[in-house]
Backbone atoms as SQL, in Angstrom:
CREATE TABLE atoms (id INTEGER PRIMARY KEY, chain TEXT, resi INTEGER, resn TEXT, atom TEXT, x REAL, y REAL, z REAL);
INSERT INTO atoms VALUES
  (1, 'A', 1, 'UNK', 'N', 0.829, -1.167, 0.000),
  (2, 'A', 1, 'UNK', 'CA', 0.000, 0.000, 0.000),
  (3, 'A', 1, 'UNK', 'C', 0.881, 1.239, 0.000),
  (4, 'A', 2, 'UNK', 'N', -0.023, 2.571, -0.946),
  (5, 'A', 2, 'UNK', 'CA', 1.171, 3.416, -0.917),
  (6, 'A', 2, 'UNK', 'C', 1.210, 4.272, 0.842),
  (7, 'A', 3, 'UNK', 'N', 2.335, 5.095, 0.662),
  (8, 'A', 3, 'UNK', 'CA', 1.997, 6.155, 1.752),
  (9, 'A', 3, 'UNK', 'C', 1.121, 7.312, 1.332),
  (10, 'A', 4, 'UNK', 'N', 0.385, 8.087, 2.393),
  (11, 'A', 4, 'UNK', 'CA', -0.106, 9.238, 1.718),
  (12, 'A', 4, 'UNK', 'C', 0.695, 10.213, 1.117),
  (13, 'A', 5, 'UNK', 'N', 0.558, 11.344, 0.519),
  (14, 'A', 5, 'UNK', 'CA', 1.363, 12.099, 0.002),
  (15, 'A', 5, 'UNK', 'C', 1.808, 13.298, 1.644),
  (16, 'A', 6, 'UNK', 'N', 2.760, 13.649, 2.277),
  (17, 'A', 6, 'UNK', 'CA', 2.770, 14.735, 2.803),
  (18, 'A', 6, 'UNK', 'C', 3.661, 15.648, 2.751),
  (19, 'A', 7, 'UNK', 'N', 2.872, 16.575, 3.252),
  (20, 'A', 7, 'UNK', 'CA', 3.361, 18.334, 2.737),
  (21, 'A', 7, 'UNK', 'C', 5.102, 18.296, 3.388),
  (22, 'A', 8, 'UNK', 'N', 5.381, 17.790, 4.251),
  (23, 'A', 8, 'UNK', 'CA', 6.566, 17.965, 4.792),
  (24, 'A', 8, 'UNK', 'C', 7.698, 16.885, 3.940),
  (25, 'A', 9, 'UNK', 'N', 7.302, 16.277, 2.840),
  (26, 'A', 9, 'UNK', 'CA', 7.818, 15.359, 2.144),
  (27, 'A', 9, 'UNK', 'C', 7.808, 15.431, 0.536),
  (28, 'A', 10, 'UNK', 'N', 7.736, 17.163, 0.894),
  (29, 'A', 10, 'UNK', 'CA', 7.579, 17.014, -0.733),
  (30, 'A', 10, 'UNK', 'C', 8.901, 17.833, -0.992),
  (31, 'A', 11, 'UNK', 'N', 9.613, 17.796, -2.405),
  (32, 'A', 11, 'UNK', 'CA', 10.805, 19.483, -2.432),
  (33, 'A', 11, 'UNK', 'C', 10.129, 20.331, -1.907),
  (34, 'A', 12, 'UNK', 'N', 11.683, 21.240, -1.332),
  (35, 'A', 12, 'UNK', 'CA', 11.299, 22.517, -1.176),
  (36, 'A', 12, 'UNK', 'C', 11.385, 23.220, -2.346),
  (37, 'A', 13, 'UNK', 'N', 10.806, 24.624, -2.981),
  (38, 'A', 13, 'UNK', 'CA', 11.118, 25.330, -3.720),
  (39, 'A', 13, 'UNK', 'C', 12.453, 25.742, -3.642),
  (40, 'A', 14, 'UNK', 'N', 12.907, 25.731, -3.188),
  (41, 'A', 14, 'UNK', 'CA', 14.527, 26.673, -2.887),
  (42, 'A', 14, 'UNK', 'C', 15.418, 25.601, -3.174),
  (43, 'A', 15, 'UNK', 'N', 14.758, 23.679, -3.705),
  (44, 'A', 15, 'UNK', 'CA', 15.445, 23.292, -4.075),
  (45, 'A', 15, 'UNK', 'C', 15.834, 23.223, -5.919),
  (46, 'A', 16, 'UNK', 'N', 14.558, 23.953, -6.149),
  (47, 'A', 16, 'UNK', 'CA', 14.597, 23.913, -7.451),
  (48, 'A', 16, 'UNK', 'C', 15.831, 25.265, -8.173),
  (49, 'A', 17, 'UNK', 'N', 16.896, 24.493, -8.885),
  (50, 'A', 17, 'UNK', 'CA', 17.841, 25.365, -9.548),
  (51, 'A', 17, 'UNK', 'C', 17.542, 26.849, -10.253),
  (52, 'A', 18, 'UNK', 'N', 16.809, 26.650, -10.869),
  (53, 'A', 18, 'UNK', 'CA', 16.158, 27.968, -12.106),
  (54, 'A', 18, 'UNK', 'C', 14.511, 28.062, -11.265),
  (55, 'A', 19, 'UNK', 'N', 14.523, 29.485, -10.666),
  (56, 'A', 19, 'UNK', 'CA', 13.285, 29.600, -10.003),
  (57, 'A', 19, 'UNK', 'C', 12.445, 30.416, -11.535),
  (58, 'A', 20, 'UNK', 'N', 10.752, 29.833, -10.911),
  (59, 'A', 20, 'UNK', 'CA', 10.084, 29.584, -12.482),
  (60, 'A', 20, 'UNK', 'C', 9.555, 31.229, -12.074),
  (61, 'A', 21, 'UNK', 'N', 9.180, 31.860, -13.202),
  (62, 'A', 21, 'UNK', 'CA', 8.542, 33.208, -13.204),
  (63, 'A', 21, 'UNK', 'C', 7.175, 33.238, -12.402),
  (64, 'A', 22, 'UNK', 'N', 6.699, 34.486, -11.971),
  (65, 'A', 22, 'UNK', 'CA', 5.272, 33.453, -11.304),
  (66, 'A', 22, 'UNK', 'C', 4.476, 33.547, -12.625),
  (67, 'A', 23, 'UNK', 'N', 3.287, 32.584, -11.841),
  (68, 'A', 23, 'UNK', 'CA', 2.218, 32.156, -13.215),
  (69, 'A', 23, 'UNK', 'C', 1.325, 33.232, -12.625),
  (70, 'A', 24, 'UNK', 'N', 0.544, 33.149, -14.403),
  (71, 'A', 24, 'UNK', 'CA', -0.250, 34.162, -14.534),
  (72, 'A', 24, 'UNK', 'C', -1.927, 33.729, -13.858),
  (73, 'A', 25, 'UNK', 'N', -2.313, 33.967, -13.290),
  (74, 'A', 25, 'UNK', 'CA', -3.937, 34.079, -13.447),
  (75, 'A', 25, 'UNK', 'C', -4.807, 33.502, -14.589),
  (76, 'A', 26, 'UNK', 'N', -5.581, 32.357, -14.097),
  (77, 'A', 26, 'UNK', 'CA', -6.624, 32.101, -15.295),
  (78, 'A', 26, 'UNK', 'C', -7.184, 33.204, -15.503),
  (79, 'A', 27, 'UNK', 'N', -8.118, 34.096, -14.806),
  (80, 'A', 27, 'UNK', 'CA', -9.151, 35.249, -15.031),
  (81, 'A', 27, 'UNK', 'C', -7.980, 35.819, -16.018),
  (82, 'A', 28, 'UNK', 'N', -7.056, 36.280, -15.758),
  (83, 'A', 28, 'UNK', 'CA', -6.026, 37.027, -16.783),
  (84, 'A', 28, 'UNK', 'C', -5.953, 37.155, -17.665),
  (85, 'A', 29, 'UNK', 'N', -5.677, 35.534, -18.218),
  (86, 'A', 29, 'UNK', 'CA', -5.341, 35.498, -19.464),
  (87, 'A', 29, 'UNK', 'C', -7.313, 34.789, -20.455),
  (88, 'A', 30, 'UNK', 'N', -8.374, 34.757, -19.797),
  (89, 'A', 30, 'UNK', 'CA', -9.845, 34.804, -20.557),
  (90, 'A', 30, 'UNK', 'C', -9.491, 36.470, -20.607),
  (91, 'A', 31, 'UNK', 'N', -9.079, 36.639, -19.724),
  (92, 'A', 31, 'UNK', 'CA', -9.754, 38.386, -19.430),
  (93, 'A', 31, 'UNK', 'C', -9.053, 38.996, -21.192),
  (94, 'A', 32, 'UNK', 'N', -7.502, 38.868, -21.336),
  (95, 'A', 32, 'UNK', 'CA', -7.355, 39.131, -22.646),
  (96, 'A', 32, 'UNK', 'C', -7.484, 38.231, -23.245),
  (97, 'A', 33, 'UNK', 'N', -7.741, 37.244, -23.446),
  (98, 'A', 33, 'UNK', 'CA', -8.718, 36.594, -24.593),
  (99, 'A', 33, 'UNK', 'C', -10.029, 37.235, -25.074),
  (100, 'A', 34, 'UNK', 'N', -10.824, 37.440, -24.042),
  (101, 'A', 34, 'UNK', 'CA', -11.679, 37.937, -24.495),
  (102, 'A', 34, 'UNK', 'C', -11.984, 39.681, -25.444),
  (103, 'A', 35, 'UNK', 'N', -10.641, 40.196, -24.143),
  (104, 'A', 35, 'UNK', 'CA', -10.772, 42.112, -25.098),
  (105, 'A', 35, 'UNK', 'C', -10.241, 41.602, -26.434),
  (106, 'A', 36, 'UNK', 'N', -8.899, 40.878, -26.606),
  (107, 'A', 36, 'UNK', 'CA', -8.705, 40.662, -28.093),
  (108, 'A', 36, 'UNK', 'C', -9.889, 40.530, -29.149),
  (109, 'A', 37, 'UNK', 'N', -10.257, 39.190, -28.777),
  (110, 'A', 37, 'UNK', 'CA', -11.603, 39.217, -29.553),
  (111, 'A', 37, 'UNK', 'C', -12.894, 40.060, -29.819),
  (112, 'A', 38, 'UNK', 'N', -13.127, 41.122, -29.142),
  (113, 'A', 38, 'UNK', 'CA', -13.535, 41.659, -29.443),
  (114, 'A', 38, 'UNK', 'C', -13.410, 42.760, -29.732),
  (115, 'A', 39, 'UNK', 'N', -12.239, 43.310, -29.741),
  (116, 'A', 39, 'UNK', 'CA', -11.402, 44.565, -30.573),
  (117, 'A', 39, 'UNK', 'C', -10.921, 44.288, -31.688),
  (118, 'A', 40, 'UNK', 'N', -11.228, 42.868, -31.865),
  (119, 'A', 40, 'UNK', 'CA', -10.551, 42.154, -33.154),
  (120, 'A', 40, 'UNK', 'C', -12.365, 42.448, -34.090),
  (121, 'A', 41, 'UNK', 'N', -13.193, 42.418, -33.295),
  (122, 'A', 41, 'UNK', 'CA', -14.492, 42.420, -34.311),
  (123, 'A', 41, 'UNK', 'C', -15.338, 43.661, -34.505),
  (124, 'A', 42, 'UNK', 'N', -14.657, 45.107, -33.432),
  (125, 'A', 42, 'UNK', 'CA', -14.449, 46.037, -33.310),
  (126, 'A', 42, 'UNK', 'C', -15.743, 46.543, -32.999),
  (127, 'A', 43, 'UNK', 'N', -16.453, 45.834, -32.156),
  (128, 'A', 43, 'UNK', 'CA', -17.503, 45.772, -30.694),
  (129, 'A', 43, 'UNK', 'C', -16.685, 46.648, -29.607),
  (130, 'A', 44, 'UNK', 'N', -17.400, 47.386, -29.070),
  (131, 'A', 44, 'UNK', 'CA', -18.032, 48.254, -27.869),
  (132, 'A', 44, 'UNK', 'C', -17.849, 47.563, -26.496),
  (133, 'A', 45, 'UNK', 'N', -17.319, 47.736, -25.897),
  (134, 'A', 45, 'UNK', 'CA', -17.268, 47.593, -23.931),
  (135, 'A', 45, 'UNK', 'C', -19.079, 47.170, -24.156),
  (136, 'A', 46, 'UNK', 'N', -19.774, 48.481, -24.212),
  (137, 'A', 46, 'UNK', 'CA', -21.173, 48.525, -24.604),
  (138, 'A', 46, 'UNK', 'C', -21.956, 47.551, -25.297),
  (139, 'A', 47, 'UNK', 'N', -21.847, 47.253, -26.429),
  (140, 'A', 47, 'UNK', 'CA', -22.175, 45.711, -27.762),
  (141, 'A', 47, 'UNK', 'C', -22.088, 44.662, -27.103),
  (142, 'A', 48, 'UNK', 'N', -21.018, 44.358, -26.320),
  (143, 'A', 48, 'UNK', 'CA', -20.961, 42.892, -25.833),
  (144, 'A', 48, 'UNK', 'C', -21.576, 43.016, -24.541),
  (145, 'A', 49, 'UNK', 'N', -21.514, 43.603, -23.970),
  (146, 'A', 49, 'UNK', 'CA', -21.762, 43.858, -22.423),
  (147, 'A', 49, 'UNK', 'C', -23.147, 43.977, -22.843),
  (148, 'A', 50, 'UNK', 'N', -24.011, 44.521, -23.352),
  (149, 'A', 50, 'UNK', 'CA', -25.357, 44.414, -24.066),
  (150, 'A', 50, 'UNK', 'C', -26.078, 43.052, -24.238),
  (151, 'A', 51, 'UNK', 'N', -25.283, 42.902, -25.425),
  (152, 'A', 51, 'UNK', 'CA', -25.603, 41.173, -25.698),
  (153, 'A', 51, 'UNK', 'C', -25.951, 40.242, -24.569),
  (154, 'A', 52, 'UNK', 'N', -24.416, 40.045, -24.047),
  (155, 'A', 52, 'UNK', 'CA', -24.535, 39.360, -22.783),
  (156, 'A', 52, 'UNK', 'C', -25.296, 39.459, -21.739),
  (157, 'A', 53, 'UNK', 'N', -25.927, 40.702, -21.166),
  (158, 'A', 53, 'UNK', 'CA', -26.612, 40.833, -20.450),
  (159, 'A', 53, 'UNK', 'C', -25.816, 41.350, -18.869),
  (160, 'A', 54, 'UNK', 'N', -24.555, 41.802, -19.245),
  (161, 'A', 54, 'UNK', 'CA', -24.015, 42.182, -18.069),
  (162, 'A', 54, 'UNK', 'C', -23.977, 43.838, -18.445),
  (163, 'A', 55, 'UNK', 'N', -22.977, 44.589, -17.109),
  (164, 'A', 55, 'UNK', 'CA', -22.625, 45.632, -17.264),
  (165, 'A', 55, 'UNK', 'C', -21.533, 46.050, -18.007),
  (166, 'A', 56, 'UNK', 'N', -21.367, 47.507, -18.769),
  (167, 'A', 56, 'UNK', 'CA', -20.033, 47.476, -19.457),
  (168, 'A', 56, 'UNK', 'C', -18.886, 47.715, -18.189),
  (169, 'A', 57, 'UNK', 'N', -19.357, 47.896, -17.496),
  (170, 'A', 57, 'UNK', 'CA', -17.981, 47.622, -15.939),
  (171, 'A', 57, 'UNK', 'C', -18.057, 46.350, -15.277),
  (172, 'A', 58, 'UNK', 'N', -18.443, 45.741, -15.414),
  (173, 'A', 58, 'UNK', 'CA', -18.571, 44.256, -15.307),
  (174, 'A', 58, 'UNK', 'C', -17.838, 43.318, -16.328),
  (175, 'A', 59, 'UNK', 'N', -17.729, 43.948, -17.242),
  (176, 'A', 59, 'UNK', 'CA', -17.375, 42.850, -18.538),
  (177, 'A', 59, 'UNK', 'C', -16.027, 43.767, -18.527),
  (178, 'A', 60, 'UNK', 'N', -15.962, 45.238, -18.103),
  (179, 'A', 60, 'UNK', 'CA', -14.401, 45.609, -18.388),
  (180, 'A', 60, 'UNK', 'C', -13.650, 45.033, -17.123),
  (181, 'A', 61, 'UNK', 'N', -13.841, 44.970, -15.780),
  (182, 'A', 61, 'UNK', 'CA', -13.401, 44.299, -14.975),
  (183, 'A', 61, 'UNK', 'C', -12.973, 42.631, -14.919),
  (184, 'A', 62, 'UNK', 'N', -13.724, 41.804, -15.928),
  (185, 'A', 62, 'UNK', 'CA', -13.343, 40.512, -16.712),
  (186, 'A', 62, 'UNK', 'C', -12.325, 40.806, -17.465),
  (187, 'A', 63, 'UNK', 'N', -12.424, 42.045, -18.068),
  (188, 'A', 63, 'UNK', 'CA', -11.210, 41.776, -19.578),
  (189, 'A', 63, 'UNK', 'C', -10.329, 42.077, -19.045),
  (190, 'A', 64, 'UNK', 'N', -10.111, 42.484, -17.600),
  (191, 'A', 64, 'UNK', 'CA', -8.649, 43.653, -17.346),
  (192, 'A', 64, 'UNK', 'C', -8.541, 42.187, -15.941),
  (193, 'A', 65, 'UNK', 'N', -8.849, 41.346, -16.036),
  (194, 'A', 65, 'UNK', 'CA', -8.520, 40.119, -15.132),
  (195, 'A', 65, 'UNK', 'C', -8.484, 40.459, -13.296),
  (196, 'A', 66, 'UNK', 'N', -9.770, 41.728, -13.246),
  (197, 'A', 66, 'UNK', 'CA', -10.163, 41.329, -11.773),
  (198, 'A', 66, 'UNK', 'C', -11.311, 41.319, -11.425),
  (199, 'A', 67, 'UNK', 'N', -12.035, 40.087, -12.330),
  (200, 'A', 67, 'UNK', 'CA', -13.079, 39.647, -11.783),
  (201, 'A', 67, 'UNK', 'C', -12.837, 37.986, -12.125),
  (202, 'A', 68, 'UNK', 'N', -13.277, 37.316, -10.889),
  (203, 'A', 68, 'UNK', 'CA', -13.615, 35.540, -11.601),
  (204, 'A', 68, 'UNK', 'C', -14.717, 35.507, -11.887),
  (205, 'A', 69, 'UNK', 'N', -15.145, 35.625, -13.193),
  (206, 'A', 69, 'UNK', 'CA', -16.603, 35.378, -13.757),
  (207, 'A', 69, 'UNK', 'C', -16.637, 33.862, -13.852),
  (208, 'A', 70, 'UNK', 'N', -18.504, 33.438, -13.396),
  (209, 'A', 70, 'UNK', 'CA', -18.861, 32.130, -13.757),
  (210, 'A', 70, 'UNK', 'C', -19.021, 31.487, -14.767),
  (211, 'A', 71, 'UNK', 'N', -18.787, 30.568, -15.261),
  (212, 'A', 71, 'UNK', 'CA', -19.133, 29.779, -15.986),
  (213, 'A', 71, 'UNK', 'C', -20.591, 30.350, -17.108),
  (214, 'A', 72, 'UNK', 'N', -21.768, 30.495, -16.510),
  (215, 'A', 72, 'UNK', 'CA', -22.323, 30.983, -16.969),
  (216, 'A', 72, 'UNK', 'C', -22.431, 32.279, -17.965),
  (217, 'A', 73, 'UNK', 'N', -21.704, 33.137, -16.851),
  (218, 'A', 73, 'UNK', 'CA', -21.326, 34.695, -17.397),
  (219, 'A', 73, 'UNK', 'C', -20.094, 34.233, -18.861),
  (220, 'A', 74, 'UNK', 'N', -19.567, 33.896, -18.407),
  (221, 'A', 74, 'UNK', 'CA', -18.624, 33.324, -19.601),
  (222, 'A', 74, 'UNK', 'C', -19.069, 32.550, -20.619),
  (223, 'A', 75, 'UNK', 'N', -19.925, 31.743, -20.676),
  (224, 'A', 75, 'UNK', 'CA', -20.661, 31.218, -21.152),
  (225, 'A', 75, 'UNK', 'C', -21.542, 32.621, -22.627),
  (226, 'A', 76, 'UNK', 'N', -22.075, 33.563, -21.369),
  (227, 'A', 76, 'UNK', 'CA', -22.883, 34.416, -22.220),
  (228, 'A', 76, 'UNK', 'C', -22.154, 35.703, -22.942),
  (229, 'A', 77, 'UNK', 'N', -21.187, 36.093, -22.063),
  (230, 'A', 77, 'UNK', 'CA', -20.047, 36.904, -22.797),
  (231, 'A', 77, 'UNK', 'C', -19.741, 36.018, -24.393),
  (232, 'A', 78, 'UNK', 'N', -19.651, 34.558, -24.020),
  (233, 'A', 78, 'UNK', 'CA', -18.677, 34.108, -25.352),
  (234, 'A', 78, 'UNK', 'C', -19.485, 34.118, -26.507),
  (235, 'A', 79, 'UNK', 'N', -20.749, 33.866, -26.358),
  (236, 'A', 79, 'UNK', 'CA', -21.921, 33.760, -27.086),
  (237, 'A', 79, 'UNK', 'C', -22.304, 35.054, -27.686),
  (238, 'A', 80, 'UNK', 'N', -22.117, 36.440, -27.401),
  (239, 'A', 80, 'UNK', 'CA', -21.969, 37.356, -27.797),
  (240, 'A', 80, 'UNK', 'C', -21.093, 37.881, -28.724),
  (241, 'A', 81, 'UNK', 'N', -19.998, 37.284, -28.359),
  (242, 'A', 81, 'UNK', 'CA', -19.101, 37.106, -29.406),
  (243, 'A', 81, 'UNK', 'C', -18.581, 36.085, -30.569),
  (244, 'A', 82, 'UNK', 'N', -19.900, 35.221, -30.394),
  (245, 'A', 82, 'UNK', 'CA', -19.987, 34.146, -31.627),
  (246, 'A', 82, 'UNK', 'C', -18.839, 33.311, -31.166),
  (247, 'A', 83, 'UNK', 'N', -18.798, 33.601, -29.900),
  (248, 'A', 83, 'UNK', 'CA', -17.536, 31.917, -29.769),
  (249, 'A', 83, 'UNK', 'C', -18.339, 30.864, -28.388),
  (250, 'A', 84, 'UNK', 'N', -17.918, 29.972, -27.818),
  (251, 'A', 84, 'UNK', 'CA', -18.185, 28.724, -26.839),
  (252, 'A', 84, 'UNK', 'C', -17.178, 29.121, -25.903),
  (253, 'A', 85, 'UNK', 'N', -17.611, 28.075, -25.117),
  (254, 'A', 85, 'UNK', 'CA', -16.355, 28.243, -23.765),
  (255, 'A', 85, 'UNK', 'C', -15.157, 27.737, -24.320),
  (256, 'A', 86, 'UNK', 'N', -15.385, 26.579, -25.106),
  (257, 'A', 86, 'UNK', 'CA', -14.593, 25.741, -25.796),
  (258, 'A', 86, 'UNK', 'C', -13.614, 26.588, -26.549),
  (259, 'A', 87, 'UNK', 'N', -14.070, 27.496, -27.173),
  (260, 'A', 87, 'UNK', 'CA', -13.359, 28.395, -28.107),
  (261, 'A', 87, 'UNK', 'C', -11.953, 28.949, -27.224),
  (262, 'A', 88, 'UNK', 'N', -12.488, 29.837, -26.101),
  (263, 'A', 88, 'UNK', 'CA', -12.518, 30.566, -25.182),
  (264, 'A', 88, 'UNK', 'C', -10.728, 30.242, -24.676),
  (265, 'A', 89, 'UNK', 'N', -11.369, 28.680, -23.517),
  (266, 'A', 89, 'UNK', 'CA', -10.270, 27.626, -23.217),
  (267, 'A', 89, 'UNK', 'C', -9.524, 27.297, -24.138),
  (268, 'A', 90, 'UNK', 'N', -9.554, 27.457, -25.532),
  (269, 'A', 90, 'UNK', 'CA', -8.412, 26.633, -26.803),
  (270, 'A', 90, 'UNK', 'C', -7.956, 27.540, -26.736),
  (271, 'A', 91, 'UNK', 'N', -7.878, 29.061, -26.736),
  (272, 'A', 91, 'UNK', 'CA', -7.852, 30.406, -27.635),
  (273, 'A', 91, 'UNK', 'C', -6.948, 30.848, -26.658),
  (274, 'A', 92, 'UNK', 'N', -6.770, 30.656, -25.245),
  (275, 'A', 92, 'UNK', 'CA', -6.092, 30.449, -23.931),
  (276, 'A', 92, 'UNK', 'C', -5.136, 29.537, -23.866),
  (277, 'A', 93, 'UNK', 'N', -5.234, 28.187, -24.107),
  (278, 'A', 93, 'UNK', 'CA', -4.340, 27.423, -23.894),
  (279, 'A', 93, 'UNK', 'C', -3.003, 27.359, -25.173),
  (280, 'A', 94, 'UNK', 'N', -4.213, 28.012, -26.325),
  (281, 'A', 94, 'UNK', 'CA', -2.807, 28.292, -27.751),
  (282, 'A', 94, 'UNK', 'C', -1.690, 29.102, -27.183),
  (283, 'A', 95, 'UNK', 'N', -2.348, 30.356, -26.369),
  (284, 'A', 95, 'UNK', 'CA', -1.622, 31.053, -26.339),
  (285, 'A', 95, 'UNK', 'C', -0.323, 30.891, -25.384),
  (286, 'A', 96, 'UNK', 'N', -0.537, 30.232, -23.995),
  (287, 'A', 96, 'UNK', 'CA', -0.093, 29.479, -23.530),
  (288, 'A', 96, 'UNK', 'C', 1.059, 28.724, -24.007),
  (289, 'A', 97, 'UNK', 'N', 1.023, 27.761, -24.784),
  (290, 'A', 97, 'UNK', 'CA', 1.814, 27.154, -25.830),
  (291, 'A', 97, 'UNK', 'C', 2.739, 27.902, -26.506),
  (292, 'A', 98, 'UNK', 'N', 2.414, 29.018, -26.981),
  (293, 'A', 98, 'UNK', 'CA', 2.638, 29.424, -28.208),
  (294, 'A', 98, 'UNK', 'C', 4.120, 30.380, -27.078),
  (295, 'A', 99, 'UNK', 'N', 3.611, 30.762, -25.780),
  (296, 'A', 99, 'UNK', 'CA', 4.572, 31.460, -25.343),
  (297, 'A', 99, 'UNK', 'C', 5.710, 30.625, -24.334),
  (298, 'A', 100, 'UNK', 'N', 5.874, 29.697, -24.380),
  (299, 'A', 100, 'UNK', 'CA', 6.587, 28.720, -24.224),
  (300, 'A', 100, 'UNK', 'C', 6.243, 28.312, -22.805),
  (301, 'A', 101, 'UNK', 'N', 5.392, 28.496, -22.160),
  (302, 'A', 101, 'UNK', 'CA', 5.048, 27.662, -20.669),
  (303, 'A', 101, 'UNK', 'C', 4.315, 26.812, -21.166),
  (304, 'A', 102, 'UNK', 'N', 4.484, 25.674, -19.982),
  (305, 'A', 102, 'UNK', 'CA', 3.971, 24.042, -20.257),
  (306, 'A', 102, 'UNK', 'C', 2.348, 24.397, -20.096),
  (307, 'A', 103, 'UNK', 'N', 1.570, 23.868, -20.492),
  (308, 'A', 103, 'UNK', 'CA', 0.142, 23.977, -19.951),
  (309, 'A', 103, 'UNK', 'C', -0.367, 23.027, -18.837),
  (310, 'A', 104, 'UNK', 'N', 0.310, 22.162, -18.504),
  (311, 'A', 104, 'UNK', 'CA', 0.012, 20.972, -17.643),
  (312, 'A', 104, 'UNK', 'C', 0.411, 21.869, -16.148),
  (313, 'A', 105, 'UNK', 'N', -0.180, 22.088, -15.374),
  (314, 'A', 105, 'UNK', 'CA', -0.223, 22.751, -14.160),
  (315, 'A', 105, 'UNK', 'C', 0.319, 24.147, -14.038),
  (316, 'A', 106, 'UNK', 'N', 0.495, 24.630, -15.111),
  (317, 'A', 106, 'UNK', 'CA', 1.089, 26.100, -15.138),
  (318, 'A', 106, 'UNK', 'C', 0.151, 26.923, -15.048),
  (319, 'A', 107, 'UNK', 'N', -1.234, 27.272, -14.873),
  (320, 'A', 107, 'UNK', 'CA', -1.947, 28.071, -14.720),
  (321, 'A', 107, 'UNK', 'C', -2.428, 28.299, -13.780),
  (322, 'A', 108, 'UNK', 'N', -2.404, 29.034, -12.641),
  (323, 'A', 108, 'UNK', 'CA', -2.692, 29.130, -11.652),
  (324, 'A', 108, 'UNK', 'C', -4.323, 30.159, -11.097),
  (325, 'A', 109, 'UNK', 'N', -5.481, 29.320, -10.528),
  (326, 'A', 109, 'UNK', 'CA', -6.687, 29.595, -10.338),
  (327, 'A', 109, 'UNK', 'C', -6.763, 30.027, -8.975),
  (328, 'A', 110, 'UNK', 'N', -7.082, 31.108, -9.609),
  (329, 'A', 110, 'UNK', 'CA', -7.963, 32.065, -7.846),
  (330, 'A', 110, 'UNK', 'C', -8.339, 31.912, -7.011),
  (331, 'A', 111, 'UNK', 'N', -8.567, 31.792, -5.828),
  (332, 'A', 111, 'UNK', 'CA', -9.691, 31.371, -4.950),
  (333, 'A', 111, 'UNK', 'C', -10.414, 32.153, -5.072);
């Protein structure tokens, strides 16, 4: 049988050689996912925030990554902009990729 995993048994950070940059914020990087896309379709704070059914300070506080919007809200933001969550999460994780951090635990979520 294994042992449990414990906290006093794991590396320390200070053992790791090359300390990693910190990670960015999920809300962060939807938050510019999302202004891209829609400065890319050259929609209004107003237009989408409309659509969706939120406020345009509500939806600018998402794009500028200090708000954790739900699922839902994200959901209806994306739909406004003719994309899915699905879109959303790929359009995030390309970018991810594309800037050379691993995607496998590199993103770090809010409480």
């Amino acid at each position: 049988m294994s042992q449990p995993h414990r906290a006093d048994s794991l590396p320390s950070p200070a053992a790791d050689a090359s300390p990693r940059p910190p990670e960015r914020l999920w809300r962060e990087l939807v938050g510019e996912q999302l202004r891209g896309i829609r400065q890319s379709r050259g929609d209004t704070l107003r237009d989408v925030a409309d659509r969706a059914s939120v406020s345009p300070q509500y939806l600018s506080e998402i794009e500028r990554g200090f708000k954790e919007p739900s699922s839902e809200i994200l959901a209806a933001i994306a739909a406004s902009l003719d994309r899915t969550l699905l879109d959303l999460t790929t359009g995030v994780a390309d970018r991810l990729e594309a800037s050379g951090a691993s995607t496998r635990g590199q993103v770090s979520l809010a409480a």
